[in-house]
C-alpha positions in Angstrom: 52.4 139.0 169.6 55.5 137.4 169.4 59.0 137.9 170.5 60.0 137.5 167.2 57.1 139.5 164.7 58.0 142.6 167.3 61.0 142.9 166.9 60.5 143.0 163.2 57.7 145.5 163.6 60.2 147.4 165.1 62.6 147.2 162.5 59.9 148.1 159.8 59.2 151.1 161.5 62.7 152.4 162.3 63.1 151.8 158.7 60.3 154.3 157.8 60.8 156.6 160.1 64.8 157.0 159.0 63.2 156.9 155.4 60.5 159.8 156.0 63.5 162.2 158.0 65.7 161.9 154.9 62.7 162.7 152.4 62.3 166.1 153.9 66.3 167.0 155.0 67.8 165.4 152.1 69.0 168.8 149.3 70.5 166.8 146.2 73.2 169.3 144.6 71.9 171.4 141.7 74.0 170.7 138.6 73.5 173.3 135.3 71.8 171.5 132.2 74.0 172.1 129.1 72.2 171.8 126.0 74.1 171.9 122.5 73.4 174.8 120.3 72.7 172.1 117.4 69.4 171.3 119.3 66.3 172.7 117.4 63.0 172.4 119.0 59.6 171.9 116.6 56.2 172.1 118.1 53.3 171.6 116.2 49.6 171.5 117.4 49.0 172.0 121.6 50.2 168.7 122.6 53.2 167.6 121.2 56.8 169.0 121.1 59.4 167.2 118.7 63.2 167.7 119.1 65.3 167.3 115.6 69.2 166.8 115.8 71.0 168.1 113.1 
């Protein structure tokens, strides 16, 4: 191979490998879901759910 396409394999796979050891340590900060009491939610039949504002 050369000089050049190794090195950027190498920097492909750094890349990755930095990429897959955030994926598992990265814990995002849980934030609480308000949701106004005006919200009124309608289903009708088994698959679909609709969400009327007042």
């Amino acid at each position: 191979m050369k000089k050049k396409s190794l090195i950027e394999l190498f920097i492909y796979i750094i890349i990755v490998v930095v990429g897959i050891i955030l994926l598992f340590t990265f814990k995002p900060e849980k934030k609480p879901i308000e949701i106004p009491s005006d919200f009124k939610i309608v289903a009708r039949g088994d698959s679909s759910a609709f969400v009327y504002i007042k």
